[in-house]
C-alpha positions in Angstrom: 9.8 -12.4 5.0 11.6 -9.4 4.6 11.5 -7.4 0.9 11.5 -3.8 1.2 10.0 -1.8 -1.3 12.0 1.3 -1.0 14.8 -1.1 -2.4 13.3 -1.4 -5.8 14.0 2.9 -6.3 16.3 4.2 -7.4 19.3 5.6 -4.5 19.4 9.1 -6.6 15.8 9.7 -6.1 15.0 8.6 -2.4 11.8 10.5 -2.1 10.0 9.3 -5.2 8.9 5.9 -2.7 7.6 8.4 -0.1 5.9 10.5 -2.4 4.1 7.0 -4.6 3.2 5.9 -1.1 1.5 9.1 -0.2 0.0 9.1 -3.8 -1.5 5.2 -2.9 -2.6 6.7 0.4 -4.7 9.2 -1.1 -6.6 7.7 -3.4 -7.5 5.2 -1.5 -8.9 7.6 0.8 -10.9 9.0 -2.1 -12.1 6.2 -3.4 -12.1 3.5 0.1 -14.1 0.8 -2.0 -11.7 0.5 -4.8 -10.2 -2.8 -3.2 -7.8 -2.8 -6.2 -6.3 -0.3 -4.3 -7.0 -1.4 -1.1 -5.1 -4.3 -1.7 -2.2 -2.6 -3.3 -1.8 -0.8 -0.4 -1.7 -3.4 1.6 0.5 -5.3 -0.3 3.0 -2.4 -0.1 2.6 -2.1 3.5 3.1 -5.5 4.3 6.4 -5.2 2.6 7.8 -2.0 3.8 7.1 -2.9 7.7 3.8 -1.1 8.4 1.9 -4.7 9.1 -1.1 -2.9 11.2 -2.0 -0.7 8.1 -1.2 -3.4 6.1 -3.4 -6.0 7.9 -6.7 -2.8 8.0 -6.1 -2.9 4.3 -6.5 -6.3 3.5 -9.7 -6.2 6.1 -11.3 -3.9 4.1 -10.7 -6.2 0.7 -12.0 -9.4 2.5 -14.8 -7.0 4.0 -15.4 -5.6 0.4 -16.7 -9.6 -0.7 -15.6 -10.5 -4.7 -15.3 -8.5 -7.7 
């Protein structure tokens, strides 16, 4: 499946994906057992191309056990 991510922005501010992405990245450094975020991430990575980080994302959910 193919659905990029970047699509859903808007062409006059190109950055503002980067910068979200970058913004997701962070916190889930800061806070690694949020799996909320985790799987956001993932989810986003899937769907922009980056499968590995995607697929280290949702590891770390699955890892993380239920809510």
């Amino acid at each position: 499946m193919t659905l990029n991510r970047r699509d859903w922005y808007p062409p006059a501010r190109p950055g503002d994906f980067e910068d979200h992405l970058r913004a997701l990245e962070a916190a889930v450094r800061a806070a690694p057992q949020h799996t909320r975020l985790q799987f956001l991430l993932g989810y986003t990575c899937y769907f922009i191309g980056r499968r590995v980080q995607a697929r280290q994302a949702f590891e770390a959910v699955a890892a993380a056990g239920p809510d």
